[in-house]
C-alpha positions in Angstrom: -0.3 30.3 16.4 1.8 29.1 19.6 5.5 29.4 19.5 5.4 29.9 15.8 3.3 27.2 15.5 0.4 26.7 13.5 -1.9 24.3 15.5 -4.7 22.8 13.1 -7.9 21.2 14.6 -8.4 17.8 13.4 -12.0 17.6 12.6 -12.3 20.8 10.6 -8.6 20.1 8.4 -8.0 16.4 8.3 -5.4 16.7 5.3 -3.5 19.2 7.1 -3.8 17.5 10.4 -2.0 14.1 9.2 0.6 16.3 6.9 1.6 17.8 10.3 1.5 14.4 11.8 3.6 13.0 9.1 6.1 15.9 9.2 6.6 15.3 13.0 9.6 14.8 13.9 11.7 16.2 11.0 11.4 13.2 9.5 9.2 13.4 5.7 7.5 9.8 6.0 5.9 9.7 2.7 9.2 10.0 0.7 11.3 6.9 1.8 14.6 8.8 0.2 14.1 11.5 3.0 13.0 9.2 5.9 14.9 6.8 7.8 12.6 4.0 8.6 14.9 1.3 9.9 15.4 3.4 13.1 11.5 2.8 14.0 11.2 6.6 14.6 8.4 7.1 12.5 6.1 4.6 14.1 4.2 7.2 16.4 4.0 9.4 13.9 2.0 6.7 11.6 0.1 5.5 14.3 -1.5 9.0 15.1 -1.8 9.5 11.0 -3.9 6.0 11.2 -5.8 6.4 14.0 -6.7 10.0 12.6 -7.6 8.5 8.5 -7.3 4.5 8.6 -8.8 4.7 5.2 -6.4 7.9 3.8 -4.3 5.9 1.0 -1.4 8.3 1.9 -1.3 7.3 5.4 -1.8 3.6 4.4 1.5 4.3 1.9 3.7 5.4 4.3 2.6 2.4 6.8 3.4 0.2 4.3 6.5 1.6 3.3 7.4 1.7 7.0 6.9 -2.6 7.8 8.4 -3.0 4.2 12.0 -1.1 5.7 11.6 -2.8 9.1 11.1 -6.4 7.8 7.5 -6.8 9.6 5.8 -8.5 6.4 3.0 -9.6 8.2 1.7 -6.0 9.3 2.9 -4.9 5.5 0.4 -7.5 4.2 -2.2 -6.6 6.2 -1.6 -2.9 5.0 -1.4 -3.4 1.9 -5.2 -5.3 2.2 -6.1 -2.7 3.6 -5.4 -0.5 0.9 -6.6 -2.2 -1.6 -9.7 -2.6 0.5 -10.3 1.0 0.4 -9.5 0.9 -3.3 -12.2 -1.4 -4.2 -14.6 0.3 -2.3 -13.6 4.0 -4.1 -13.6 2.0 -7.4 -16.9 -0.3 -7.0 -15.2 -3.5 -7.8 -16.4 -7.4 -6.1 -15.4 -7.7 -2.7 -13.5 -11.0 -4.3 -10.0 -9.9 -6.2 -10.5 -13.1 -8.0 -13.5 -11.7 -9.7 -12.1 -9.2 -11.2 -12.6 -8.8 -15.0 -10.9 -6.6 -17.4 -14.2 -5.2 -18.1 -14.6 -3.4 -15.1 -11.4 -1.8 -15.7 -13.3 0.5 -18.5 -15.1 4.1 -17.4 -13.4 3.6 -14.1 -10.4 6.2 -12.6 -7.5 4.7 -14.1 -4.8 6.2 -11.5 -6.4 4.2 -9.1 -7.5 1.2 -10.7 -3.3 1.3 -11.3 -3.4 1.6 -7.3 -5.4 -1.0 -6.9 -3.5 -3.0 -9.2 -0.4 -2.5 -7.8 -1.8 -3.1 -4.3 -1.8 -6.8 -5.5 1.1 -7.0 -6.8 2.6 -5.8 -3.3 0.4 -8.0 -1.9 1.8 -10.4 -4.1 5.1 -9.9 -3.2 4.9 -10.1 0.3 3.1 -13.5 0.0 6.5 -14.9 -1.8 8.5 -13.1 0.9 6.7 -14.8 4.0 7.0 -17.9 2.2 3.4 -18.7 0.5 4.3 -19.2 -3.2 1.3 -20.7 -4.4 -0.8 -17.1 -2.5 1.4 -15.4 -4.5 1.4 -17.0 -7.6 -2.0 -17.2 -7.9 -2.3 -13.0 -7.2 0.3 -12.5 -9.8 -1.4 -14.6 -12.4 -4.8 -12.4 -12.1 -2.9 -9.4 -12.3 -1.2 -10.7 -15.6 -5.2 -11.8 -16.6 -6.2 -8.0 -16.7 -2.8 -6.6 -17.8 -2.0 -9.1 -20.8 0.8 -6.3 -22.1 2.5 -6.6 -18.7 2.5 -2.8 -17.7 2.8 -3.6 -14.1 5.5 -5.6 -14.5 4.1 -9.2 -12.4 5.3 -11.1 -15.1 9.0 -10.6 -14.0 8.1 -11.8 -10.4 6.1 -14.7 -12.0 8.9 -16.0 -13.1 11.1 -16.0 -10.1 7.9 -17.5 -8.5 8.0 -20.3 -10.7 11.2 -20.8 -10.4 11.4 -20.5 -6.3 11.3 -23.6 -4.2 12.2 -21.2 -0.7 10.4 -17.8 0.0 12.0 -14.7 -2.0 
Protein backbone atom coordinates (compact mmCIF):
# COMPACT_ATOMS: atom_id res chain seq x y z
CA UNK A 1 0.00 0.00 0.00
CA UNK A 2 1.40 3.48 -1.41
CA UNK A 3 -0.28 6.65 -0.23
CA UNK A 4 -3.15 4.66 1.10
CA UNK A 5 -3.33 2.86 -1.89
CA UNK A 6 -3.84 -0.59 -2.56
CA UNK A 7 -1.87 -1.36 -5.82
CA UNK A 8 -3.11 -4.85 -7.31
CA UNK A 9 -0.91 -6.68 -9.83
CA UNK A 10 -2.81 -7.42 -12.93
CA UNK A 11 -1.91 -10.93 -13.78
CA UNK A 12 -2.46 -12.47 -10.30
CA UNK A 13 -6.14 -10.37 -9.56
CA UNK A 14 -7.72 -9.53 -12.94
CA UNK A 15 -11.26 -8.84 -11.33
CA UNK A 16 -9.83 -6.52 -8.91
CA UNK A 17 -7.45 -4.99 -11.47
CA UNK A 18 -10.38 -3.75 -13.92
CA UNK A 19 -12.83 -2.84 -10.75
CA UNK A 20 -9.92 -0.36 -9.89
CA UNK A 21 -9.68 0.55 -13.49
CA UNK A 22 -13.39 1.11 -13.63
CA UNK A 23 -13.49 3.07 -10.38
CA UNK A 24 -10.66 5.44 -11.74
CA UNK A 25 -11.50 8.54 -11.69
CA UNK A 26 -14.42 8.79 -9.22
CA UNK A 27 -16.51 8.05 -11.80
CA UNK A 28 -18.62 4.24 -11.21
CA UNK A 29 -18.70 3.16 -15.02
CA UNK A 30 -20.78 0.21 -14.73
CA UNK A 31 -23.79 1.99 -13.19
CA UNK A 32 -24.82 4.58 -15.92
CA UNK A 33 -27.11 6.53 -13.03
CA UNK A 34 -23.65 7.22 -11.27
CA UNK A 35 -21.54 7.95 -14.33
CA UNK A 36 -21.56 10.67 -16.67
CA UNK A 37 -20.73 9.33 -20.00
CA UNK A 38 -21.54 12.25 -22.28
CA UNK A 39 -18.45 14.10 -21.02
CA UNK A 40 -16.13 11.16 -22.66
CA UNK A 41 -14.23 10.97 -19.30
CA UNK A 42 -14.63 7.44 -18.92
CA UNK A 43 -13.05 6.47 -22.23
CA UNK A 44 -9.38 5.74 -20.80
CA UNK A 45 -10.69 4.12 -18.10
CA UNK A 46 -12.58 1.54 -20.62
CA UNK A 47 -9.87 1.32 -22.74
CA UNK A 48 -7.38 0.03 -20.03
CA UNK A 49 -10.42 -2.33 -18.65
CA UNK A 50 -10.49 -3.69 -22.49
CA UNK A 51 -7.14 -3.98 -23.23
CA UNK A 52 -6.80 -5.77 -19.68
CA UNK A 53 -10.22 -8.52 -20.30
CA UNK A 54 -11.54 -7.85 -24.02
CA UNK A 55 -13.61 -10.88 -23.38
CA UNK A 56 -14.86 -9.72 -19.46
CA UNK A 57 -18.75 -9.15 -20.24
CA UNK A 58 -18.55 -6.37 -17.49
CA UNK A 59 -16.01 -4.50 -19.29
CA UNK A 60 -17.87 -5.12 -22.62
CA UNK A 61 -21.19 -3.64 -20.60
CA UNK A 62 -19.85 -0.54 -19.68
CA UNK A 63 -18.19 -0.03 -23.31
CA UNK A 64 -21.35 -0.40 -24.66
CA UNK A 65 -23.16 1.66 -22.42
CA UNK A 66 -20.45 4.22 -22.99
CA UNK A 67 -20.93 4.58 -27.29
CA UNK A 68 -24.76 4.14 -26.45
CA UNK A 69 -24.47 7.84 -24.30
CA UNK A 70 -22.08 9.32 -26.76
CA UNK A 71 -24.06 8.52 -29.90
CA UNK A 72 -21.10 6.38 -31.58
CA UNK A 73 -23.46 3.48 -32.81
CA UNK A 74 -21.02 2.00 -34.91
CA UNK A 75 -18.36 1.13 -32.13
CA UNK A 76 -21.75 0.16 -29.89
CA UNK A 77 -22.55 -2.42 -32.63
CA UNK A 78 -19.42 -3.69 -32.79
CA UNK A 79 -19.46 -4.12 -28.87
CA UNK A 80 -22.29 -5.46 -28.58
CA UNK A 81 -20.97 -8.44 -31.33
CA UNK A 82 -18.54 -8.73 -29.44
CA UNK A 83 -20.47 -9.61 -26.53
CA UNK A 84 -22.50 -11.73 -27.79
CA UNK A 85 -19.47 -13.42 -29.35
CA UNK A 86 -18.16 -14.18 -26.12
CA UNK A 87 -21.60 -15.33 -25.10
CA UNK A 88 -21.89 -18.00 -27.72
CA UNK A 89 -18.70 -19.20 -27.04
CA UNK A 90 -19.44 -19.57 -22.95
CA UNK A 91 -22.85 -21.07 -24.01
CA UNK A 92 -21.73 -23.56 -27.07
CA UNK A 93 -24.20 -22.22 -29.50
CA UNK A 94 -23.50 -22.10 -33.81
CA UNK A 95 -21.24 -19.43 -34.77
CA UNK A 96 -24.44 -18.32 -36.98
CA UNK A 97 -27.26 -16.41 -34.69
CA UNK A 98 -29.52 -17.44 -37.45
CA UNK A 99 -29.15 -20.99 -36.44
CA UNK A 100 -30.23 -20.78 -33.35
CA UNK A 101 -33.09 -23.10 -32.21
CA UNK A 102 -35.13 -23.03 -29.14
CA UNK A 103 -33.81 -26.36 -28.41
CA UNK A 104 -30.54 -25.28 -27.57
CA UNK A 105 -31.98 -23.04 -25.12
CA UNK A 106 -32.70 -26.19 -22.74
CA UNK A 107 -29.81 -27.51 -20.01
CA UNK A 108 -28.00 -24.39 -20.89
CA UNK A 109 -27.27 -21.29 -18.08
CA UNK A 110 -30.29 -19.37 -18.53
CA UNK A 111 -28.88 -15.88 -17.05
CA UNK A 112 -26.79 -15.85 -19.92
CA UNK A 113 -28.62 -17.41 -22.58
CA UNK A 114 -30.97 -14.03 -21.42
CA UNK A 115 -27.53 -12.19 -22.10
CA UNK A 116 -27.08 -13.52 -25.07
CA UNK A 117 -30.49 -12.85 -26.03
CA UNK A 118 -30.53 -9.52 -25.14
CA UNK A 119 -27.25 -8.94 -26.86
CA UNK A 120 -29.38 -9.24 -30.15
CA UNK A 121 -31.89 -7.33 -29.30
CA UNK A 122 -29.22 -4.37 -28.65
CA UNK A 123 -27.76 -5.42 -31.62
CA UNK A 124 -31.04 -5.14 -32.97
CA UNK A 125 -31.62 -1.85 -31.98
CA UNK A 126 -28.68 -0.22 -33.04
CA UNK A 127 -29.20 -1.75 -36.61
CA UNK A 128 -32.66 0.47 -36.71
CA UNK A 129 -30.81 3.38 -35.25
CA UNK A 130 -27.92 3.56 -37.94
CA UNK A 131 -30.56 3.16 -40.35
CA UNK A 132 -30.53 -0.75 -41.56
CA UNK A 133 -34.24 -1.76 -40.98
CA UNK A 134 -34.31 -4.83 -42.81
CA UNK A 135 -30.67 -6.05 -40.35
CA UNK A 136 -32.76 -5.30 -37.69
CA UNK A 137 -35.84 -6.66 -38.47
CA UNK A 138 -34.63 -9.72 -39.43
CA UNK A 139 -32.63 -9.98 -35.69
CA UNK A 140 -35.79 -9.11 -33.94
CA UNK A 141 -37.83 -11.71 -35.68
CA UNK A 142 -35.34 -14.68 -34.46
CA UNK A 143 -35.38 -13.30 -31.15
CA UNK A 144 -39.35 -13.38 -31.24
CA UNK A 145 -38.72 -17.28 -32.92
CA UNK A 146 -37.13 -18.45 -29.59
CA UNK A 147 -39.12 -16.19 -27.25
CA UNK A 148 -42.80 -16.85 -28.64
CA UNK A 149 -44.22 -15.34 -25.06
CA UNK A 150 -42.28 -12.09 -25.75
CA UNK A 151 -40.17 -11.94 -22.41
CA UNK A 152 -37.60 -9.76 -23.96
CA UNK A 153 -39.84 -7.54 -25.16
CA UNK A 154 -38.63 -7.40 -29.38
CA UNK A 155 -42.01 -7.57 -30.29
CA UNK A 156 -42.60 -3.87 -29.22
CA UNK A 157 -39.55 -2.76 -31.35
CA UNK A 158 -40.89 -4.94 -34.17
CA UNK A 159 -43.49 -3.01 -34.52
CA UNK A 160 -42.01 0.41 -34.70
CA UNK A 161 -39.76 -1.48 -37.30
CA UNK A 162 -42.50 -2.28 -39.41
CA UNK A 163 -43.88 0.68 -39.16
CA UNK A 164 -40.41 2.85 -39.79
CA UNK A 165 -39.63 4.17 -43.29
CA UNK A 166 -36.32 6.45 -41.62
CA UNK A 167 -33.86 4.98 -39.00
CA UNK A 168 -35.29 5.03 -35.25
Amino acid sequence: MVHGIAFIHPIKDTRSWIYSILMSKNYILTNPRMTPYSDGLAEEPLAQAYALAPENLSVLVARYRFFYYQHRYEECLQTAQQAIEVARKRLNFPEKWQELQVTMFQDTDMVLARFYLMGLKGMAYLQLRLGNLLEGKVILEKILSLDPKDRLGAAALLEVCENATVAI
